[in-house]
Structure formats: C-alpha cells, structure tokens
N, C-alpha and C positions, 0 to 999 in steps of 0.2 A: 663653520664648525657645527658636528652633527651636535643634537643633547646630548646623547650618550657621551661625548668626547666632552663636553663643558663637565658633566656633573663629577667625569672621573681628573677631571682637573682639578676642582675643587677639592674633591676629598684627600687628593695629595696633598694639598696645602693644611689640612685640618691640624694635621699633629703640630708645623711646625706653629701656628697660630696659638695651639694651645686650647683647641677648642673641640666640642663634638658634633662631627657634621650629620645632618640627618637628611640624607635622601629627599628634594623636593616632590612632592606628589605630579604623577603627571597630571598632562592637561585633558587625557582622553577618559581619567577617571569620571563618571558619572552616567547616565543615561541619554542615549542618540534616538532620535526617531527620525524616520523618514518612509517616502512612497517611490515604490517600485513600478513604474509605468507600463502597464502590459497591453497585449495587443485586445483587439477587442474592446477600445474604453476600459478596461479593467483596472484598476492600481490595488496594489497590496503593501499593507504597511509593515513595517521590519521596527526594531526595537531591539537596541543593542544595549545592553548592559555591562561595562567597562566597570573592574574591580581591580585591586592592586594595591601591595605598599608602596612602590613608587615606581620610575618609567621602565626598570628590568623585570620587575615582576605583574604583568599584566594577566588578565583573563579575563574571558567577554563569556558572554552565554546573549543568545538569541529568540524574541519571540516574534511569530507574524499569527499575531491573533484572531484573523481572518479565516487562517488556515487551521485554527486551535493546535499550534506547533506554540509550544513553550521550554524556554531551556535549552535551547540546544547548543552544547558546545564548542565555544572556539578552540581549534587546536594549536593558533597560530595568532598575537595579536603583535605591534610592534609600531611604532613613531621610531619616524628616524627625519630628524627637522622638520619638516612640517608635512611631509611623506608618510601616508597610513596605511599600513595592510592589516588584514582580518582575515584567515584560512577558518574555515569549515569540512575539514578534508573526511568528514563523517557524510555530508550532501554532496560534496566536490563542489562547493561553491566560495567564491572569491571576492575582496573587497579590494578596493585600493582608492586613496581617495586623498587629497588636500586639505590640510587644519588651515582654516582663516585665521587670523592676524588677530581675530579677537577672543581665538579660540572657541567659539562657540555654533560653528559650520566645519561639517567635514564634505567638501565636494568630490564626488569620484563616480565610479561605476561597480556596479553588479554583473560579475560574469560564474555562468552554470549553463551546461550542458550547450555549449557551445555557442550561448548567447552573450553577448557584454550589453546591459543596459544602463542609463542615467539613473545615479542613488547621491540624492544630497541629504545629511543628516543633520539633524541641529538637535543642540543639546537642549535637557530641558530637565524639569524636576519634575515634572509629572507626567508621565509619558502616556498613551492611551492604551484605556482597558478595554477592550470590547470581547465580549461576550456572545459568540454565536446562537441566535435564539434555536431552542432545537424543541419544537413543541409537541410531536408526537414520543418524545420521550419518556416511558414511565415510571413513577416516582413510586414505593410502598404508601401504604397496604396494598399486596395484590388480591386481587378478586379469587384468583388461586395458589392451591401449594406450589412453595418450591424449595429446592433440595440440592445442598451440594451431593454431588458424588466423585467418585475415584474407578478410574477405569483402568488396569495395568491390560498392557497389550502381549499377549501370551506369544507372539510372533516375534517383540523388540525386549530383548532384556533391557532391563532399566528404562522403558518407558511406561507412563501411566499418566493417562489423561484426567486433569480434573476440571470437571466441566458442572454446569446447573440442569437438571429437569424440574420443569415447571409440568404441572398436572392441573388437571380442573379440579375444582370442587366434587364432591359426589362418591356415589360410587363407581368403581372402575369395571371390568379394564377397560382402556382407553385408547384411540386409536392415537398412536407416536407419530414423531418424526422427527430425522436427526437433520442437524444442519452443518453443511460442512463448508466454511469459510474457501476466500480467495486468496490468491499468493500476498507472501510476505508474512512476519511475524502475528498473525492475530490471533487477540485474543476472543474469550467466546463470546462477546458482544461483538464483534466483527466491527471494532472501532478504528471506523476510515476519515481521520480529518473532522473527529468531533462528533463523527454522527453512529450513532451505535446502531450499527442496520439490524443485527442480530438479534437484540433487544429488543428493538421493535416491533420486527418481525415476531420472534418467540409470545412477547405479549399479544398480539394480535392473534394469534392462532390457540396459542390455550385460550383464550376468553373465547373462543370458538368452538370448545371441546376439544380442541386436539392437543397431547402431549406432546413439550421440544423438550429433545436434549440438544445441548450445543457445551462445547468445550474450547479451553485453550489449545491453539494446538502443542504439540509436542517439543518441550523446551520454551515457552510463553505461559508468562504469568504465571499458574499454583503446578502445570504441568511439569514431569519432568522429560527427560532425553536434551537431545543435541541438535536444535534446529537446524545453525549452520550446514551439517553434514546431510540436512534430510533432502531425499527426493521424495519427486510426484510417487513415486510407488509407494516408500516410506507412508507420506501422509494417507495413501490409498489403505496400507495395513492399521493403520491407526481407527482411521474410518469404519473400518471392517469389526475391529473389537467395539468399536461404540455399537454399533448395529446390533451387534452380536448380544451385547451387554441390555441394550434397550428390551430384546425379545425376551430376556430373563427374568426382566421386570414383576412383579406379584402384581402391579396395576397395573399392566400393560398388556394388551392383546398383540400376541406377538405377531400373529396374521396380517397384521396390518401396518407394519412398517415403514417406512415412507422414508427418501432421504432427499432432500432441496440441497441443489451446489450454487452456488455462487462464483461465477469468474471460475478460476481454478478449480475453484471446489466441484464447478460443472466436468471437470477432465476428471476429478477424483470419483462422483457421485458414479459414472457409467462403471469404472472399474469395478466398482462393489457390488453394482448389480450385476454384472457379466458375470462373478463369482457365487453371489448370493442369490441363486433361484429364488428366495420365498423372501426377496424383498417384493412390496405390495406395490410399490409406483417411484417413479423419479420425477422431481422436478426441476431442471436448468436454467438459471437465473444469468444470463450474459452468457451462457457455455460457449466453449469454442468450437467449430465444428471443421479445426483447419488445421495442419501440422504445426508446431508452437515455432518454428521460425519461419511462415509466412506469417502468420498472425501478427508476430514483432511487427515485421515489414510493414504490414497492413496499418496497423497499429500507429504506428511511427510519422506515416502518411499524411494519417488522416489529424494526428495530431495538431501535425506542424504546419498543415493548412488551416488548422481552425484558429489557429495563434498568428496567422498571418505572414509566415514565414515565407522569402521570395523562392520561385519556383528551382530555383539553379541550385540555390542551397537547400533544398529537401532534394531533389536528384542527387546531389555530393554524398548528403548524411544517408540517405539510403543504400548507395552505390559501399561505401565503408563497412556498412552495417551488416550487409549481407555477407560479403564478404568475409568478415569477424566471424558471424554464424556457421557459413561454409566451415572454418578452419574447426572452430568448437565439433562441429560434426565430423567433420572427417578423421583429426587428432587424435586419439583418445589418450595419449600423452598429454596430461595438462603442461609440463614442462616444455614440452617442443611446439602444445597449440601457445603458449605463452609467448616464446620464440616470436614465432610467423605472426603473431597477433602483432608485437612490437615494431615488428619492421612492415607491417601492413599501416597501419598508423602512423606511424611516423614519416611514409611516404605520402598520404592522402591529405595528412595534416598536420604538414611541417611545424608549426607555429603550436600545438599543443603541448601543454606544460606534461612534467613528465608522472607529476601528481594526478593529473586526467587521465593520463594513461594507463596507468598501476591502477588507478579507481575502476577505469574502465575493464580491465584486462578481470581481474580480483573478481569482480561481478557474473563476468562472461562464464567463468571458468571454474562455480561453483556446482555441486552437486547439482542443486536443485535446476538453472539454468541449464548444465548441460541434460539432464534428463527433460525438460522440456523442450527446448529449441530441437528434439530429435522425435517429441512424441505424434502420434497421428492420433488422435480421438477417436477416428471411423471403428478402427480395428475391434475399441470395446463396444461401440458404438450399435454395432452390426452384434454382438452376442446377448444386447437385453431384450428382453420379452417381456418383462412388464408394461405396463402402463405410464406414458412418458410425456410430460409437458415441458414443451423449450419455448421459452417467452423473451424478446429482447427490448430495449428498447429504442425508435428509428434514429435519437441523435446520438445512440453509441460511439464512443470513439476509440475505444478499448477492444471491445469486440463488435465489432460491424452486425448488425443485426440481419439485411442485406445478405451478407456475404456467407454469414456462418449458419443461419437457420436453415436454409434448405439444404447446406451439408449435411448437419446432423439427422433431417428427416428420412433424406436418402440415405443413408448407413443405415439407419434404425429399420427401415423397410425393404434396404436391400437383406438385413438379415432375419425378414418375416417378424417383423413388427408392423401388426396392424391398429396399434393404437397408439397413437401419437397426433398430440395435437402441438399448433406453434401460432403466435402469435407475438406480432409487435405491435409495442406502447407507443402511440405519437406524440413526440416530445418529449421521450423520456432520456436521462443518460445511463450512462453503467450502472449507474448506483438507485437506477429506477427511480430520478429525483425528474419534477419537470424541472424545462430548465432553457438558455438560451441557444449556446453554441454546441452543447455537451462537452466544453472543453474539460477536462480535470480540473484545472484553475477555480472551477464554478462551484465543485463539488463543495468545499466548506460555507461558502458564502450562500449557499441554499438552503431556506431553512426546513425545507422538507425532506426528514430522512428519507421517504419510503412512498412514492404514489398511493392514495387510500385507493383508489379505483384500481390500478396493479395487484393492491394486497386484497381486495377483496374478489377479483378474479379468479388468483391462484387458491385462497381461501377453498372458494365456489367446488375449482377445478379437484381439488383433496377428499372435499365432501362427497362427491359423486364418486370419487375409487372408493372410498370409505363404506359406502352403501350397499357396494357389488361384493365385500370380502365378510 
C-alpha cells in the first residue's frame, strides 16, 4: 500500500473514532545533500531543501553552491512508498531516487540534457555552505565616481535601460566605453555563475582613466521592456541608445567612444559600429565570427568532449541538433517548425520524456534563438572601419578561438579594415578565467573572475586608440 493510500485510510476512520487526525509529516521533510560525479574528476554538490505541511503538500527548492545557484525551484516533488521524484522543469532536470528503510538515504540518479548520473542524498541538518572565493571583486569606497543612470531607447517604446557609469576622479572629459554583455538574461555586472565579469572589468578600467557604462539589459533587473520577446537586433537597438546616450555625457569626450562585447555582446558590438561611424574602436571578448547555427554545432562539440562524452553519442546529439536548427531556419511558422521539431525528436529519441521536449522545442523557437541560429557576424563585420581588437581565449569551448578569430579578421579586412589586431590567451576559457579543460563546469569553481594579464592587455590596447583621437 502506497502512503498516500494508508494516510487516506486513516482519515476515514477519524470521525468514526471521534478524533482529529492531523496529517503525518513526511519523511522527505528536511535537508538532502549529495555529489554529482562529473566527468573530468569533477563532483558538484546539490542541496535540496524539502518543506511541507505533510506528504500531499510538498516543495523543494535547490542549491549547488559551487555553481553559486541558490533557490532554485522544484516544480514537481512527490513520495509514493519509498519511490522519489523531484522535476526542475525551469533546468529540465530530473530526480528520482529510493527512501532507505531508515529514511535517511535517498538513492537514485540525476538526469539533464540527456545524461542520467549517480545522485545519492542523505539527510542532514546542516548541509554545506560554501562560498565561492571571488577575489578580484570590488568592494566600496571606489577610488572613482559612479552613477546610476536611465537610458529610454527612442527606437523601443517602453524600453529604458538602467544601467551604472563609473567615471574617474578629476577633471573630465573622459575617454568611455560601453559594455555590452553575453546571451541570456544579464544584468549589468554580467553575473555568470557568481563571478561578476562586468564589474570587474568596469573596475579595472576606470581606475585606469577610462569611463564604463554598462547596463541591465532590457527587461533585467531596474531595466524595463520584455526580454523574452527580444532579439539580437533588439538588443543591438538598445546598444545604440546607450552609445548614443554616453556621447551626450557633459564628462564625456564623445570622440572617443569605445564599446567591448562579450560572447553575444561581440555579435551586437559590430552592428553598432557598422551603424555608428564615429564609434572610436571595438573590442571582442569570445565574438563569434561564424553563422550562430554552426557555432551551436561547434559549441556542442567541443563541449561534450571535454566532459567526456562517448563519441557515438555526440555524433547522435549533433546529428538531431542540426537538424532542430535546419527546421528553426527554414520554418518561419513557429507553429509548423514546432510540428516537424516534434516528430524530428521523437524519431531520433524515442525514449525522451515529453517534458524535454516542449523544454527543448520552447527554447529553439524563441525570438532571440531563432534570430540567431540564422545570423552571419561577417555581413556587420566587413562594414566597421574603426579600430578592432578580437581576443580569445585557446581553451574556449563556447566560442572556439581557433575557429572564429581568423573569421572575424577576414570580414573585417575583406571590408577594408586595416586595423585590426587578434590575439589568444593560453589557457584561457570563455570567461577569460585560467583554468583546466575550459569546460563551463569549471567556470564557478574558479576563483579568477577575469586573467589580470588579459585585462591589462586590453587595458594597454584602449590606451593607444585613446591617444590617436
């Protein structure tokens, strides 16, 4: 007999006894910890937090402190005799697992994005804190000013970016520069997994004389609009009002404008200059320099080799993948690429729940995906004529360093750009952190936001356009 079926036997019996029955507490109430064995030696620890008045009313929330992920909601928790599942259907990650006899062991597995791993929990009352040291991080008093502002984008009704410029001490004007974050919701610390790259970044270059602005993007954090619905252009028009906005500045030499992209931000930085003749230089932090559905490919690749993954199944996930891609490009019906997404999938990989599916499908088939998966970089690429530094790092895994920097140099010089320098970091990953395999994995667990040698290259490289304008 499952609980569920014992406890609603009892409560039948309640009236005729004469008594009032009160729901026993479950047995999952309380805190689980355990480690997730990843490839690489890696292990990453999980912390579930199990709340409820009794075994129908449950909810979990989740941390893996490693990765400075706190909170994150179960949408799904549930005992059914000594049978556990846990949905995360916000990650598309999955629990399921065995209550011990003594109730103080949940044994089962971790499955997400098409892996099932070994996860055994045990309960405990004091579960572990860990704290990512993040030591180039900076704390107030700044050595310089800074300054909310409000930027409304005269191109997006209802949007207005609120974002920070930090300034030096002194007198001005000052030579700027904006920063324009990587895909995904971030905010204007460009907070990836605990590490505030943006922040330390903007720190490091004002105490060098140079002014940053950097912002939430549009619909993150004090900004407004509708991120969901935004694309790559979108955030390009966003860009453009911050730029626009920095040259207005009373302490700002607008001659001397400068924008640094990151990931993404490197696809958005070129569009503003292709537009904005009298931006003063670009710099490419990871740009891409490939059409955004090879890049996936590429991406996806180089991933699932550094994680160890056997060569049959990255042939498989690739082989589906592109495919998926194909459909998103070709479709422009999201209802009919939804269609042929479904039964694309569900042919390749019979055995996917239909929850992975709708996650996956939901992803594919958004603005901002399908306006990348179809964009080429070259096109903007080949129209800037300023001054252009693309730097990667060689354990990329995100964006190949290898692969995408001599793209970009060649656009940029196919369209008569002769000033363009490129260089890669050894041993750097995406996030310009040293590091071992450059897997993403590594990213939190490394306590260097930002290579000091990297920042003060690019530093270097700003100072000398700064000198010529």
């Amino acid at each position: 007999m499952s609980l569920f079926c014992l406890l609603v036997g009892l409560l039948a019996l309640a009236p005729a006894l004469g008594v009032t029955q009160t729901p026993s507490p479950s047995p999952l109430i309380g805190n689980w910890e355990g480690q997730i064995a990843l490839p690489n030696n890696l292990k990453l620890t999980v912390i579930l937090h199990i709340t409820g008045d009794n075994a129908q009313q449950l909810a979990a929330k989740m941390d893996v402190p490693q990765q400075a992920a706190y909170g994150i909601a179960a949408s799904h928790v549930a005992l059914q005799g000594t049978n556990v599942e846990v949905d995360f259907d916000i990650i598309h990650a999955h629990f399921t697992g065995t209550l011990s006899s003594d109730r103080k062991q949940i044994v089962g597995h971790w499955q997400q994005a098409g892996a099932t791993l070994p996860l055994t929990l045990n309960k405990t009352d004091k579960p572990s804190s860990v704290t990512p040291k993040r030591p180039q991080e900076p704390t107030p008093p700044y050595p310089y000013v800074v300054r909310d502002v409000s930027i409304p984008n005269p191109n997006a009704p209802g949007v207005t970016l609120s974002g920070t410029l930090t300034l030096p001490k002194g007198k001005g004007p000052f030579p700027p520069v904006l920063l324009i974050a990587g895909s995904g919701p971030n905010d204007r610390d460009e907070n990836v997994l605990g590490h505030k790259i943006f922040l330390v970044l903007g720190d490091y270059l004002t105490r060098h004389h140079i002014a940053v602005l950097r912002c939430d993007k549009r619909g993150v954090g004090k900004s407004t609009g509708d991120f969901a619905t935004a694309t790559l252009q979108d955030f390009a028009s966003d860009a453009m009002a911050a730029a626009q906005f920095l040259m207005q500045q009373p302490d700002i030499n607008p001659k001397q404008v400068g924008l640094i992209g990151h990931s993404e931000g490197g696809l958005v930085a070129p569009i503003v200059a292709s537009q904005m003749p009298n931006i003063a230089y670009v710099v490419l932090l990871a740009g891409p320099g490939m059409k955004g559905a090879d890049l996936l490919a590429l991406q996806e690749e180089r991933i699932a080799e550094a994680q160890g993954l056997p060569a049959e199944q990255i042939h498989k996930m690739l082989e589906i993948n592109k495919r998926l891609y194909q459909i998103v490009q070709e479709e422009k019906d999201p209802q009919k690429a939804e269609a042929l997404m479904q039964a694309a999938i569900q042919k390749a990989q019979p055995k996917a729940t239909q929850k992975d599916i709708d996650g996956t499908i939901a992803f594919l088939n958004t603005p901002w995906m399908r306006s990348f998966l179809a964009y080429d970089p070259t096109e903007a690429l080949r129209k800037v004529h300023c001054p252009v530094l693309a730097v990667g790092g060689s354990k990329d895994l995100q964006v190949p360093a290898k692969e995408n920097l001599p793209l970009i140099k060649q656009a940029l010089q196919q369209g008569g750009n002769r000033h363009v320098t490129t260089k890669v970091f050894p041993g750097l990953n995406h996030l310009f952190q040293p590091c071992q395999t450059g897997s993403p994995l590594e990213y939190a667990q490394i306590e260097t936001t930002f290579d000091p040698k990297a920042l003060a290259y690019i530093t270097r490289w700003i100072q000398r356009q700064i000198e010529t304008k």
